[in-house]
C-alpha positions as CSV (number, residue, x, y, z in Angstrom):
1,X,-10.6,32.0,6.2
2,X,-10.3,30.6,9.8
3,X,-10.9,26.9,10.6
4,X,-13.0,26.2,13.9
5,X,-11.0,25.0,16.9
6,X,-12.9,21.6,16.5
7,X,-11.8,21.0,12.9
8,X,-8.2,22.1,14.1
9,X,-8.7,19.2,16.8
10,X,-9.2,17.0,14.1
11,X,-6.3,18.3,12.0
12,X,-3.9,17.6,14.9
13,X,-5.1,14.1,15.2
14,X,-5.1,13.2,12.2
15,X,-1.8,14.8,11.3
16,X,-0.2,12.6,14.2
17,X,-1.8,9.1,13.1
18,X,0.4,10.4,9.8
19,X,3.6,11.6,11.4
20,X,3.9,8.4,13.5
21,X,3.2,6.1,10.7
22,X,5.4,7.7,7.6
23,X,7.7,10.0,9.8
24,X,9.9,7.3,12.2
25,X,12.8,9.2,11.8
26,X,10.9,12.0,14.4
27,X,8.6,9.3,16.4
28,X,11.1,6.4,16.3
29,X,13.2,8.3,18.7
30,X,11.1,9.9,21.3
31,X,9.3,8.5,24.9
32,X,7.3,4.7,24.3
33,X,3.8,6.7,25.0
34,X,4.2,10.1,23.2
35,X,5.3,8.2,19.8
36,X,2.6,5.1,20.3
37,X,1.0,5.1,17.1
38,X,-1.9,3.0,19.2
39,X,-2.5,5.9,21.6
40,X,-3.5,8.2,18.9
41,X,-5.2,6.3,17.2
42,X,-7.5,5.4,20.6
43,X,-7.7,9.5,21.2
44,X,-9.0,9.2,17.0
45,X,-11.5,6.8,17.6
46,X,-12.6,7.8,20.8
47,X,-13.2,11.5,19.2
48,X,-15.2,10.3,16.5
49,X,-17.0,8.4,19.0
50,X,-18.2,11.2,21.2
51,X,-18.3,14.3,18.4
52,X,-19.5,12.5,15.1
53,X,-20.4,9.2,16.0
54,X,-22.7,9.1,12.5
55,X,-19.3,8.5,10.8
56,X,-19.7,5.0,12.0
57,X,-22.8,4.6,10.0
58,X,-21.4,5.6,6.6
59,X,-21.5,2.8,4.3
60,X,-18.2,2.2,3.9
61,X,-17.5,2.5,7.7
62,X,-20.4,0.3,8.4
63,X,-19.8,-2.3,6.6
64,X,-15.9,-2.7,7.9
65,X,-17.7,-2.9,11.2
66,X,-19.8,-5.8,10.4
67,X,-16.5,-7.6,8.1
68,X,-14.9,-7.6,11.5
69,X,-17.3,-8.8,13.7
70,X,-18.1,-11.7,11.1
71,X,-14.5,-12.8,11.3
72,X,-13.8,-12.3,14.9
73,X,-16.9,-14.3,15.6
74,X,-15.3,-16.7,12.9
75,X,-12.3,-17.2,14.4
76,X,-13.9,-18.1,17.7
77,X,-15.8,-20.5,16.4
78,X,-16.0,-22.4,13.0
79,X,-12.1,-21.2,12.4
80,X,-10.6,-21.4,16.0
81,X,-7.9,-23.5,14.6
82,X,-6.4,-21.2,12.8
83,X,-2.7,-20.5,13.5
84,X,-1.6,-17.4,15.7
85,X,0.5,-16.1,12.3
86,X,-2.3,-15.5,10.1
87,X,-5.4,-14.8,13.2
88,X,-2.7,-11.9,14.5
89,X,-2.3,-10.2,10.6
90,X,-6.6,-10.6,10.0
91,X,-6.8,-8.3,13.6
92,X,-3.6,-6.2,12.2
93,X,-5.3,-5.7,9.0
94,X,-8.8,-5.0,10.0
95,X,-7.4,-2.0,12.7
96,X,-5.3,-0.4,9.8
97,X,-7.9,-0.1,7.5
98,X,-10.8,0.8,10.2
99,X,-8.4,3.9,11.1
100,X,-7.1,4.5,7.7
101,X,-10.8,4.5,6.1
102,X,-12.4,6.5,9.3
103,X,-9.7,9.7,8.7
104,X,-11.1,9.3,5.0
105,X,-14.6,9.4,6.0
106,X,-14.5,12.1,8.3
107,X,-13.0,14.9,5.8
108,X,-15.4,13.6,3.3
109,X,-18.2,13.3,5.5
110,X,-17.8,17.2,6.8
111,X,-17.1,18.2,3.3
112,X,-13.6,19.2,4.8
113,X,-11.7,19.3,1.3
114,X,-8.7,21.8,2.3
115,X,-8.6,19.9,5.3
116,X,-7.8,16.4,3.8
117,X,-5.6,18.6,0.9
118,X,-3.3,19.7,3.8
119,X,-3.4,16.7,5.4
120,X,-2.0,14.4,2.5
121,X,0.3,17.4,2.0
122,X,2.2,17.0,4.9
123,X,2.0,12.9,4.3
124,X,3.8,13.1,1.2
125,X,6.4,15.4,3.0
126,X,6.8,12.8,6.0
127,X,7.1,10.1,3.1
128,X,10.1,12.4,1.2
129,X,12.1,12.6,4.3
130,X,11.6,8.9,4.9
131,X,12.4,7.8,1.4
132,X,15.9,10.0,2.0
133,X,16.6,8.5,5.2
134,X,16.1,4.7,3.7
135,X,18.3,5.4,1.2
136,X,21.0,6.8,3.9
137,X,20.0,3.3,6.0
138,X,20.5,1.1,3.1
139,X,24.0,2.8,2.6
140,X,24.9,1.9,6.3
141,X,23.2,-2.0,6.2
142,X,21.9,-2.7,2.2
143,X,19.7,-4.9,4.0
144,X,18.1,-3.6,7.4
145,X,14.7,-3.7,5.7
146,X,14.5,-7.5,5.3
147,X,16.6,-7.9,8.8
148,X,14.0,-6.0,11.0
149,X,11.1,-7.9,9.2
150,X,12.9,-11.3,10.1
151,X,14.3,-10.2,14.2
152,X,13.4,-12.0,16.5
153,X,12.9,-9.1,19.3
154,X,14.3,-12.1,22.1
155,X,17.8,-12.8,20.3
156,X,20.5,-11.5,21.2
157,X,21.0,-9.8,17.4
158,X,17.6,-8.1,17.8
159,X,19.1,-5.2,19.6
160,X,21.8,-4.1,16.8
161,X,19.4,-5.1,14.3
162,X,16.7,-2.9,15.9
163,X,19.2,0.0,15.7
164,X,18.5,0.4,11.9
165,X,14.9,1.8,13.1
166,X,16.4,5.0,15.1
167,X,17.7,5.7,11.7
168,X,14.3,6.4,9.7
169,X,14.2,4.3,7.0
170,X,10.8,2.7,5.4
171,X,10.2,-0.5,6.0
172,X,8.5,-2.9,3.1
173,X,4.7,-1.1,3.7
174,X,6.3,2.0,3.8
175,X,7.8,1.1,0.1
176,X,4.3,-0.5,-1.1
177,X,3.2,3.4,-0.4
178,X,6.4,5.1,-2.0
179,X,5.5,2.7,-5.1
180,X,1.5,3.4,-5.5
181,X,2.5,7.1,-5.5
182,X,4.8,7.3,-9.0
183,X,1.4,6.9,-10.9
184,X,-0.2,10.0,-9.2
185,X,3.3,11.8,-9.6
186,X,3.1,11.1,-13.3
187,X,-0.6,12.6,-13.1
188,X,0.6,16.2,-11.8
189,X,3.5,15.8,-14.4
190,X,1.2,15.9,-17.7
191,X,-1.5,17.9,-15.7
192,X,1.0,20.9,-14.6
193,X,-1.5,23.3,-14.4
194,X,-3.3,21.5,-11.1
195,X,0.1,21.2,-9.2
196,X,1.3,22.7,-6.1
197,X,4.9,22.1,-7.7
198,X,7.1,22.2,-10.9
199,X,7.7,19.6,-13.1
200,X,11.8,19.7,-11.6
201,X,10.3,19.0,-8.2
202,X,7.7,16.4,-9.2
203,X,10.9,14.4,-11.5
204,X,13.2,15.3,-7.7
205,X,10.1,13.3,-5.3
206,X,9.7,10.6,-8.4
207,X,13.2,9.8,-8.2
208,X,13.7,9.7,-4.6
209,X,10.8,7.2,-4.2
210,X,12.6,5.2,-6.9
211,X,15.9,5.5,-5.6
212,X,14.5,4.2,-2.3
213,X,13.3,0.8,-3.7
214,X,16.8,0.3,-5.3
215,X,18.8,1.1,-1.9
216,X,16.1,-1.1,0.1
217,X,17.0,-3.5,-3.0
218,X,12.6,-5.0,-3.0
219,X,12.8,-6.7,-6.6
220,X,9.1,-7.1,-6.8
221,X,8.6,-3.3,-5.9
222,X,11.2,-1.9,-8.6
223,X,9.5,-4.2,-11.4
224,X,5.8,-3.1,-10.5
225,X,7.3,0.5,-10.3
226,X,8.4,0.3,-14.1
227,X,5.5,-1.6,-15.1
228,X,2.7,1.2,-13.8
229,X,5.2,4.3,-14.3
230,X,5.0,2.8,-18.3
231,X,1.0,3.1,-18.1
232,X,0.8,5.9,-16.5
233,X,2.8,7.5,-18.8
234,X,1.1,6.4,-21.5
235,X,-1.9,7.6,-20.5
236,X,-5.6,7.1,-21.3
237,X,-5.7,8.6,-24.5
238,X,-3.5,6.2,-26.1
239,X,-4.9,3.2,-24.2
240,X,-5.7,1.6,-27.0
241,X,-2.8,2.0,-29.1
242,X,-1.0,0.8,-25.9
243,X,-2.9,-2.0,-25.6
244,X,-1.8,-2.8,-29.0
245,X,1.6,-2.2,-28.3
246,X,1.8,-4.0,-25.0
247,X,-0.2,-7.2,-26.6
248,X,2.8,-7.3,-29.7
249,X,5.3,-7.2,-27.1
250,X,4.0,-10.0,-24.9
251,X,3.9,-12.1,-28.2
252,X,7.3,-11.2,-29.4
253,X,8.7,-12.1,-26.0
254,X,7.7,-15.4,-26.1
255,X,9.8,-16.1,-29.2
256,X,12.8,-15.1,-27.9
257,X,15.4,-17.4,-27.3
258,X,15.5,-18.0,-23.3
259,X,19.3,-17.5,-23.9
260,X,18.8,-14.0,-24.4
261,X,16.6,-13.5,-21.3
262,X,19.3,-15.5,-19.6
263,X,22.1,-13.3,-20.7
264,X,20.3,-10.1,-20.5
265,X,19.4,-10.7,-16.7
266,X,22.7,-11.3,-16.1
267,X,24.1,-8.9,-17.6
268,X,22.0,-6.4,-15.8
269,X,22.6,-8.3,-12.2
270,X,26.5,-7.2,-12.8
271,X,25.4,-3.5,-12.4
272,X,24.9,-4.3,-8.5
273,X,27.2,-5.5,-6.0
274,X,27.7,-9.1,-5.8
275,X,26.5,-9.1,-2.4
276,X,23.9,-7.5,-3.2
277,X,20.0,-8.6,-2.9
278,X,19.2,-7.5,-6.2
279,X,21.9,-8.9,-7.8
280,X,21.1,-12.5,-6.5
281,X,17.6,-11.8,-7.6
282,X,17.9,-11.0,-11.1
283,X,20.7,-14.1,-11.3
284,X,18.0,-16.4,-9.3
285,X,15.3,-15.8,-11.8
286,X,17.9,-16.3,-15.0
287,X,18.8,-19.6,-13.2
288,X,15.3,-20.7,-13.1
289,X,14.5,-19.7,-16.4
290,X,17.8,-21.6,-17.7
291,X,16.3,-24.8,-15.3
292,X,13.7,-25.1,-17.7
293,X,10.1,-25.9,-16.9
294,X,9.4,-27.1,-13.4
295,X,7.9,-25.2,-10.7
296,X,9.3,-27.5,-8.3
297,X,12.6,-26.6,-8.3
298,X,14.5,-26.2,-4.9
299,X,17.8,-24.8,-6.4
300,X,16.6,-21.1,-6.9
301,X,14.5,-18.8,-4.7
302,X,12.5,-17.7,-7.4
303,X,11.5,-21.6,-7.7
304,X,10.7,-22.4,-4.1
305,X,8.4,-19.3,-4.6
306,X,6.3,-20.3,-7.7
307,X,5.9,-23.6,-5.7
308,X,3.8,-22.1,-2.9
309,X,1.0,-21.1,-4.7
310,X,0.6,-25.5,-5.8
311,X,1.2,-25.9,-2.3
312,X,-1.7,-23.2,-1.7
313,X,-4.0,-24.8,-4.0
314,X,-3.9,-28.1,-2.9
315,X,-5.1,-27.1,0.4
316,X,-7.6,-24.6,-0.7
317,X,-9.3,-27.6,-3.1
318,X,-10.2,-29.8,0.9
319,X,-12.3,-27.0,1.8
320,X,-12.8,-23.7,-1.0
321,X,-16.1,-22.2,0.2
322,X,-15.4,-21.2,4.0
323,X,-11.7,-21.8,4.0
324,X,-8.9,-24.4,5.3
325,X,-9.8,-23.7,8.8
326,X,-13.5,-25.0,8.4
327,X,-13.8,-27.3,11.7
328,X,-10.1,-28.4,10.6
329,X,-7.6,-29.4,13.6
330,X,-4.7,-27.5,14.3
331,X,-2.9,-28.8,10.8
332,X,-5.6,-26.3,9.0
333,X,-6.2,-29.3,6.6
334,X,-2.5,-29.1,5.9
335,X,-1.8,-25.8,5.4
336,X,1.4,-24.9,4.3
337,X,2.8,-21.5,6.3
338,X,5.7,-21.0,3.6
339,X,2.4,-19.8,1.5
340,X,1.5,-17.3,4.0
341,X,3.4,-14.3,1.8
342,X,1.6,-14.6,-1.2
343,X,-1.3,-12.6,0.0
344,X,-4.5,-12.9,-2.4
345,X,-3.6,-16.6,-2.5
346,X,-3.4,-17.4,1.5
347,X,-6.1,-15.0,1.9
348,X,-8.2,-17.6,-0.2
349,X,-7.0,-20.4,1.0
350,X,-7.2,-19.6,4.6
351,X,-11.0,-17.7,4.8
352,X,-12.1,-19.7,1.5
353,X,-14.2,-18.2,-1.6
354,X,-16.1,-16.5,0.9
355,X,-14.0,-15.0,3.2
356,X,-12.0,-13.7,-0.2
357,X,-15.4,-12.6,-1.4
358,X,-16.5,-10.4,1.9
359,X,-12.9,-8.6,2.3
360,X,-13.0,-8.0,-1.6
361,X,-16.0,-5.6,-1.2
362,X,-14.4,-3.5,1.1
363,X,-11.8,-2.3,-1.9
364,X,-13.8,-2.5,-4.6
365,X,-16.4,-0.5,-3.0
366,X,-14.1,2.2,-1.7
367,X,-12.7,2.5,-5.3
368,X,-15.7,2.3,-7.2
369,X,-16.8,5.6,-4.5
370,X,-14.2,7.4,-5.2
371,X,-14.5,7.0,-8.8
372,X,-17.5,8.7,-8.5
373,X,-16.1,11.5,-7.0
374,X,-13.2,12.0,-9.7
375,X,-13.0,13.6,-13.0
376,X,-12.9,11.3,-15.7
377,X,-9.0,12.5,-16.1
378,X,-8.0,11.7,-13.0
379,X,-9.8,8.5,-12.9
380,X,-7.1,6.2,-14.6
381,X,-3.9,7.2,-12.3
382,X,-5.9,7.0,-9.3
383,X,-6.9,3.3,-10.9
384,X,-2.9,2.4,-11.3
385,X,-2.2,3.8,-8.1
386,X,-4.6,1.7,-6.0
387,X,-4.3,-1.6,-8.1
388,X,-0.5,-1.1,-7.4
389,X,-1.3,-2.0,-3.9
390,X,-3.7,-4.6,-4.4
391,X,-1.7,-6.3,-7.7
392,X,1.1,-6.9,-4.9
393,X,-0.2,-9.2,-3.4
394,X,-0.2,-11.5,-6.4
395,X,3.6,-11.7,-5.7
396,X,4.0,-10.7,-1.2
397,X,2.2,-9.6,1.4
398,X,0.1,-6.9,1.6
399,X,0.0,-5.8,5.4
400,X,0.9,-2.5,7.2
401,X,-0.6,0.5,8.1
402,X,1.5,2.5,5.6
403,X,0.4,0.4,2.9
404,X,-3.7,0.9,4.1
405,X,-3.1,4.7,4.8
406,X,-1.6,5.2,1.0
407,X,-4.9,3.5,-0.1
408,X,-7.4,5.1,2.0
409,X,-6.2,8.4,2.6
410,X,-3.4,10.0,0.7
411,X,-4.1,8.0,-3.1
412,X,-7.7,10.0,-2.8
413,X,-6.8,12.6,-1.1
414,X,-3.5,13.9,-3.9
415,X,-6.8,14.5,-5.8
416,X,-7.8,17.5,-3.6
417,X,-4.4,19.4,-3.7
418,X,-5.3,22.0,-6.5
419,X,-7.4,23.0,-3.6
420,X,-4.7,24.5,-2.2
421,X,-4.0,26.7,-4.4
422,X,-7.0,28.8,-4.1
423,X,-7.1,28.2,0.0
424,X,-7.9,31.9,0.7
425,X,-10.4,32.3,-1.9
426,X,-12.1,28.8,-3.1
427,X,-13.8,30.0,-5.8
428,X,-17.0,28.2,-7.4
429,X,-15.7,27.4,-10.4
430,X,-12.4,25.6,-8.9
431,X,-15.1,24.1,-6.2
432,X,-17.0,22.5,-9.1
433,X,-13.8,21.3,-11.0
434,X,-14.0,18.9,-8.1
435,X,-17.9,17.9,-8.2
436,X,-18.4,19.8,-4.6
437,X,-22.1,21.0,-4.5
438,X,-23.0,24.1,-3.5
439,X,-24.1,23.7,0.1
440,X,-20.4,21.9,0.7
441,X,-18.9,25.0,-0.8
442,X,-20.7,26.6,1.8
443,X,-19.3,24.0,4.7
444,X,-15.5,24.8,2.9
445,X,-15.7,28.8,3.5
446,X,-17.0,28.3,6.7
447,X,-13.7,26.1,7.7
């Protein structure tokens, strides 16, 4: 079975728009142009443009189109105050997901199966090597992740700082998409007999994604790691019983004495280096627990972070339907930027109930699709997976194109990899397995 030389076009593409996004070890060091991530993604678009423009008009596709136009006519208008920070991340934001839901639609749109299998193949390669090469980083500068996310590309640390990237290492998208992964992982783990791998090799990958949060030392990623590697494990067909379980152990918690929590955390903090991040984390958050009660409570990071989201509200109460920004001046009815990292909670406070309302379609449509598309088996870990990424944002940002291309492309597309299994000979009863009709079966033998 040979693919046509336009579907290997397409391949190549697409295959780039992955290396240069999970692969910086490879694109980090060669020329400005040939590693641009921009370029390719322009040669992407324009392609689609000119070979199967009707990919614009999918639903999906479409209505991105028309979410950005809204807000770009927004921001030129009723919200032309809003401040550079959060107008350059709504433009940032809208051009990953356009891209990362466009490769998406255009393997599903041509019923190209195999192809999107191979692609997400080779994505969770690139993302192997890159979760090695953050935990050789982190051994060389525990902290380079948070450093390059706070350079200043003008100061004069910015170039030894900068360095770190030549390296390979993830940055924090790159370890939202190693986290939203470990549910899938767990999938092909109690399904064995629909992976490319052994269980050895899927426990090898799960560890090295882990092991790269702990080196990159993101608190919030290691604790949503544990919590959805717990339900994934436990599966659908004792949801109920875990419910049950989960529910007693919320209750019991809160009768514990907070001494214990206080103790335990930092008991557990002495298993890090004292200059480490995670070791200031988990004695932070026994310090604020200790302080008692009140949000506001400068002394700890953990407080100064709870108090953002009272800061968030007060300023999303002056104006909740369309936004701070409504006809505001330049103080955005006084916004406070310290808020800007708790995503969900800027995201309401600066486009309003509204705004919140309008991007919320675009994700719950997409998942609600796919869904569709699943077996019922399947269903629940591609569930943890995505809400992985979107529960985030309860607790940082959710921004990046590896973050958007773990959604859109590779948390669907790990579905079709039993696929390639049977490459040279797709049989009908595999091809239904996955709910592909006859005529696509057709389009897949053809490819």
């Amino acid at each position: 079975m040979t693919r046509s030389p336009i579907y290997k076009y397409f391949d190549f593409i697409s295959l780039i728009l992955m290396a240069t996004t999970f692969l910086p070890i490879v694109f980090t060091n060669l020329p400005p142009v040939i590693r641009s991530h921009h370029l390719w993604a322009l040669i992407w678009g324009l392609s689609l443009f000119f070979f199967y423009p009707k990919i614009f008009f999918d639903k999906t596709m479409l209505y991105i189109i028309i979410y950005g136009i809204i807000f770009y006519i927004a921001t030129l208008s009723i919200l032309r105050n809003m401040d550079e920070w959060n107008k350059t991340n709504l433009i940032l934001e809208f051009y990953n997901i356009i891209i990362g839901a466009s490769i998406i639609t255009y393997y599903l749109k041509k019923g190209d199966y195999l192809g999107l299998a191979i692609l997400t193949r080779w994505a969770i390669a690139f993302l192997c090597i890159t979760a090695i090469m953050s935990i050789v980083t982190s051994v060389i500068n525990p902290m380079y992740a948070r450093d390059i996310v706070g350079v200043d590309p003008n100061s004069i640390e910015s170039a030894e700082i900068l360095r770190y990237k030549r390296y390979g290492g993830g940055n924090y998208s790159t370890a939202l998409a190693f986290l939203s992964l470990i549910p899938i992982l767990i999938y092909y783990y109690k399904n064995i007999s629909n992976s490319l791998i052994t269980r050895k090799q899927i426990t090898f990958i799960s560890l090295i994604f882990f092991s790269a949060l702990i080196s990159m030392q993101l608190f919030a990623n290691i604790l949503l790691v544990i919590l959805f590697g717990i339900l994934a494990f436990l599966g659908t067909k004792r949801i109920t019983q875990s419910t049950i379980i989960i529910s007693l152990f919320l209750t019991f918690t809160i009768f514990i004495p907070r001494d214990v929590y206080i103790n335990s955390l930092n008991s557990l903090s002495n298993n890090f280096e004292q200059s480490s991040d995670l070791n200031y984390k988990l004695r932070d958050l026994a310090l604020f627990i200790q302080s008692g009660e009140e949000i506001k409570d400068s002394n700890t990071g953990t407080g100064n972070r709870a108090e953002r989201y009272p800061l968030l509200w007060e300023t999303f109460q002056k104006k909740p339907l369309l936004g701070c920004y409504f006809y505001s001046g330049v103080s955005g009815n006084g916004y406070h930027g310290e808020g800007a990292h708790l995503y969900w909670m800027n995201k309401l406070t600066i486009t309003g109930i509204l705004g919140l309302f309008l991007f919320l379609i675009i994700p719950y449509s997409f998942i609600r699709k796919n869904l569709h598309r699943f077996k019922a088996e399947y269903r629940f870990y591609y569930l943890l997976a995505s809400l992985s990424i979107l529960s985030y944002g309860l607790l940082k940002g959710v921004s990046g194109r590896e973050t958007w291309y773990a959604f859109f492309i590779i948390i669907p597309g790990l579905y079709y990899l039993p696929l390639l299994k049977k490459k040279k000979n797709i049989r009908v009863r595999k091809v239904h397995q996955f709910g592909i009709n006859n005529n696509e079966m057709s389009s897949i033998n053809a490819k």
